[in-house]
C-alpha positions in Angstrom: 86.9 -4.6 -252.7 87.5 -3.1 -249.4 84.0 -4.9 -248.7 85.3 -8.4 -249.0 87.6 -7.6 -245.8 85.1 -5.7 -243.6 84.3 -7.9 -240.6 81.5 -5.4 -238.9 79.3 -7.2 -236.7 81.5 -9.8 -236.8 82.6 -11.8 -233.0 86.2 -13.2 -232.7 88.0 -14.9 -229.8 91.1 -14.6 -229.9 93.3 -16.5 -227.0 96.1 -15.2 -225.6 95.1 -12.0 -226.5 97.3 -10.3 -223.7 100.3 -9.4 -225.6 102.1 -9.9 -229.0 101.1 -12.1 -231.5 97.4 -12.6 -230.0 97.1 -9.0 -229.1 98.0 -7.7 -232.4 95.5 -10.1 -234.3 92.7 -9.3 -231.7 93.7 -5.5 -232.9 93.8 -5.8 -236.2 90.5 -7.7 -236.6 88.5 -4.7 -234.2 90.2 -2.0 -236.7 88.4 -4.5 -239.5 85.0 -3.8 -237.6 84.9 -7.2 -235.4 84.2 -7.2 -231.8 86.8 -9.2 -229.8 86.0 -11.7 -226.8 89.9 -11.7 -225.5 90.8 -14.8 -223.4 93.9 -14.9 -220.9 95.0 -16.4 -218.4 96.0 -12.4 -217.0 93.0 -10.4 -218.2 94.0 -8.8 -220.8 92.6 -5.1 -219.9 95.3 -3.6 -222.2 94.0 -5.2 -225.4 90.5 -4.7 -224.1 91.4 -1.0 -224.1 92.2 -0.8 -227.2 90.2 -2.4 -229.0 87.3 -0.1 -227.3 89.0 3.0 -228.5 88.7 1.7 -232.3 85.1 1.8 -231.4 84.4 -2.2 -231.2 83.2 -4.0 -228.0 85.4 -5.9 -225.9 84.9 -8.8 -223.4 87.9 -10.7 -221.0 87.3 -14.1 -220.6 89.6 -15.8 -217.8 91.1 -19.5 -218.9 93.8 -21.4 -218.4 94.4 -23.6 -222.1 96.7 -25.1 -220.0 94.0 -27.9 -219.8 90.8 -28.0 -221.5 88.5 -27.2 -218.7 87.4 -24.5 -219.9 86.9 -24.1 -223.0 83.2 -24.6 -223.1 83.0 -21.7 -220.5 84.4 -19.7 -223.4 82.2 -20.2 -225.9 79.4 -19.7 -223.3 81.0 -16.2 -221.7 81.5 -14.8 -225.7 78.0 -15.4 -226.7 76.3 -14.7 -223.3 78.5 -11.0 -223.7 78.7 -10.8 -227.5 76.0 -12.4 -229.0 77.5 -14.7 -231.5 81.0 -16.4 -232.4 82.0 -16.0 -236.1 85.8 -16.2 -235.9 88.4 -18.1 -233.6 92.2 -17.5 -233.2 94.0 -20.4 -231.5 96.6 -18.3 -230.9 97.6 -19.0 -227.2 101.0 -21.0 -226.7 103.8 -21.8 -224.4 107.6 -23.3 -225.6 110.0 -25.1 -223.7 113.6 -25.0 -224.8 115.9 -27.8 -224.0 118.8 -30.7 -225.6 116.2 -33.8 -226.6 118.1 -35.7 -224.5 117.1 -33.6 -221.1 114.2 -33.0 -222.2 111.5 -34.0 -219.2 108.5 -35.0 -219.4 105.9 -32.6 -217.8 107.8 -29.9 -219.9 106.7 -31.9 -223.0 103.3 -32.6 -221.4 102.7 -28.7 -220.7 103.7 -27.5 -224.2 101.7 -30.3 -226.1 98.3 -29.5 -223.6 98.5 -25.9 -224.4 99.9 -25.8 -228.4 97.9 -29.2 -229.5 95.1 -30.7 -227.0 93.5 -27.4 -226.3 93.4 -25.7 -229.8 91.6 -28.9 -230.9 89.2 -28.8 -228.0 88.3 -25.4 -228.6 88.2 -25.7 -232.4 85.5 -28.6 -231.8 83.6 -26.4 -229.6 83.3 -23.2 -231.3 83.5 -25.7 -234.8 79.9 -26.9 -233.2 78.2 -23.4 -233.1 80.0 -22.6 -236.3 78.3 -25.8 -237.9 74.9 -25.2 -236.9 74.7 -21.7 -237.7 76.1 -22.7 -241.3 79.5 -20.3 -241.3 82.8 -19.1 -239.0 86.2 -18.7 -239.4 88.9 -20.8 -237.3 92.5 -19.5 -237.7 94.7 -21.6 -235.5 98.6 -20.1 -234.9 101.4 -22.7 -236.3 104.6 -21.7 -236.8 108.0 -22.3 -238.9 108.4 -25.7 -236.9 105.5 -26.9 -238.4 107.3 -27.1 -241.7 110.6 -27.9 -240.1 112.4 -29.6 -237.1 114.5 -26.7 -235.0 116.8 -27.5 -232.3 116.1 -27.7 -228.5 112.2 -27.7 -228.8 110.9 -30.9 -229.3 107.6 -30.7 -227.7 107.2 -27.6 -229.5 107.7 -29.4 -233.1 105.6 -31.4 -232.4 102.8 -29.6 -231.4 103.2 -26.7 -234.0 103.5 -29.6 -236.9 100.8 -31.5 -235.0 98.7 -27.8 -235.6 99.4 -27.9 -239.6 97.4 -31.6 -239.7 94.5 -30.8 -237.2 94.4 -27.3 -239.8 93.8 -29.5 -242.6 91.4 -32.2 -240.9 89.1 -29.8 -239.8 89.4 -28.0 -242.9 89.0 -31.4 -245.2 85.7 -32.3 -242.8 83.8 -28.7 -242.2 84.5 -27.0 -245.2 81.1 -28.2 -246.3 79.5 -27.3 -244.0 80.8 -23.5 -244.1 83.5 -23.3 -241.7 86.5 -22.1 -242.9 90.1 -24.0 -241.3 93.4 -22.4 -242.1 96.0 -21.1 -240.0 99.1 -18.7 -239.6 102.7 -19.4 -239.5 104.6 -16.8 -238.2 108.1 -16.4 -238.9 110.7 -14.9 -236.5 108.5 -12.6 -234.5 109.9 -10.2 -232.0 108.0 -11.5 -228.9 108.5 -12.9 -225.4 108.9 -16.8 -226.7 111.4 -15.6 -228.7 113.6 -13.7 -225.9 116.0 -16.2 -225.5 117.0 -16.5 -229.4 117.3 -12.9 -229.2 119.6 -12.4 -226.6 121.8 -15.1 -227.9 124.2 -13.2 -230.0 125.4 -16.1 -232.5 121.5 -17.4 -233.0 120.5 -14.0 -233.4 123.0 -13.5 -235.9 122.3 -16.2 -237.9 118.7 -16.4 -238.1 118.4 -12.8 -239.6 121.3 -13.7 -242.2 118.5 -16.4 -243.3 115.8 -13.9 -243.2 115.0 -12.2 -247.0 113.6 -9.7 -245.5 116.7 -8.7 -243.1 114.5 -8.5 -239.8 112.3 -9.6 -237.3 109.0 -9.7 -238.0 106.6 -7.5 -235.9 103.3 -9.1 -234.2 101.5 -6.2 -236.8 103.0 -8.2 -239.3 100.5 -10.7 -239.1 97.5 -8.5 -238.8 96.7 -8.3 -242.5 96.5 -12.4 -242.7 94.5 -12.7 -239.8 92.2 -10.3 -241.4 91.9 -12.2 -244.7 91.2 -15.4 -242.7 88.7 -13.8 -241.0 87.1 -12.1 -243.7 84.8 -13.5 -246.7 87.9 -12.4 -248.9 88.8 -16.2 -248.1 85.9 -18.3 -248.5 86.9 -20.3 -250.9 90.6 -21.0 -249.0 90.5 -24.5 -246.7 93.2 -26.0 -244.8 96.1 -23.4 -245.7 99.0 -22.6 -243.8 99.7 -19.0 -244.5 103.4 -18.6 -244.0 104.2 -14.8 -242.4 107.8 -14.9 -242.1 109.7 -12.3 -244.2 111.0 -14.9 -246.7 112.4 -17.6 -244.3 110.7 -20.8 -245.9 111.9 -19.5 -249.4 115.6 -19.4 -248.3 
């Protein structure tokens, strides 16, 4: 069994790789056996050094998904360092918290570049190299918004529930052709986009009274997912949205 979730000689990229939720995934898939191409828009040197002490290789790769300039840069830095591209975590994301009716309009544009335009751009180009070598995993972040609406984060909704239908597109046209589409929704994660709801004492409060579980999730939370994404233990799973979130959805 413990074969179906071994990812040795396996390449992921993993974006925003830097800290929480992308830095935990790009951990748990090197403690899987993968080696990790870790893009930021800080070099992630942390999360590099890490991922060398479990013994897998580790490569920075400088980008901005704030547009999608370089995204074939990349794919081009990971295979020049790494050889090959068998996995791909959209993982890197920005929010913008305000009423809908202040809302402006380059914090919707920023949030809906980042969360939406870029994770499609880079799924097409890594999708490409996946297609012609006949296999890959893509495993894009959504969230708890792409199920529901939340308050104060429209551009957010939309992109995360805009990330649940480009999940199942890809999935419903490349999982033919061996490329595996699914993604990750991560429930109430301790991390720095969710700061603010922390330190607000009555939102705090109420979203753990909704939580089953009775706490915030961790980023390692997610590891174990991302690993079965990854992993041939989900070959025959297309366009799912994995829900991580310590019961929320079931509430």
């Amino acid at each position: 069994m413990s074969a179906l979730f071994d990812l040795s000689g396996r390449v992921a990229i993993v974006t925003g790789a830097n800290t929480g939720i992308g830095q935990a995934i790009a951990l748990a898939l090197a403690g899987a056996g993968a080696d990790i191409a870790a893009v930021g828009r800080t070099p992630a040197t942390e999360t590099r050094a890490k991922v060398e002490a479990l013994g897998r290789r580790a490569v920075l790769v400088s980008a901005d998904l704030s547009s999608i300039e370089s995204v074939d840069r990349i794919v081009s830095e990971t295979l020049n360092a790494l050889g090959r591209i068998d996995i791909l975590v959209n993982n890197a994301g920005i929010i913008r918290r305000a009423d809908s009716v202040d809302f402006t309009e380059a914090d919707w544009d920023a949030v809906i570049d980042t969360n939406l335009k870029s994770v499609f751009f880079l799924a097409q180009a890594v999708g490409r190299h996946m297609i012609s070598q006949g296999s890959g995993k893509i495993i894009n972040i959504a969230s708890m918004l792409t199920f529901q609406g939340g308050i104060r984060v429209p551009s957010y909704t939309a992109s995360k529930s805009g990330v649940g239908g480009l999940t199942k597109l890809l999935a419903n046209e490349w999982a033919a052709k061996g490329v595996n589409v699914n993604a990750i929704a991560p429930g109430y994660i301790t991390t720095n986009n969710t700061d603010a709801l922390r330190a607000d004492p009555d939102r705090n409060a109420s979203i753990l009274a909704r939580i089953p579980a009775a706490r915030w999730g961790d980023a390692t939370d997610l590891g174990g997912a991302a690993v079965f994404l990854a992993s041939t233990a989900s070959n025959y799973v297309d366009g799912h949205i994995l829900a991580v979130d310590g019961g929320w959805l079931a509430r």
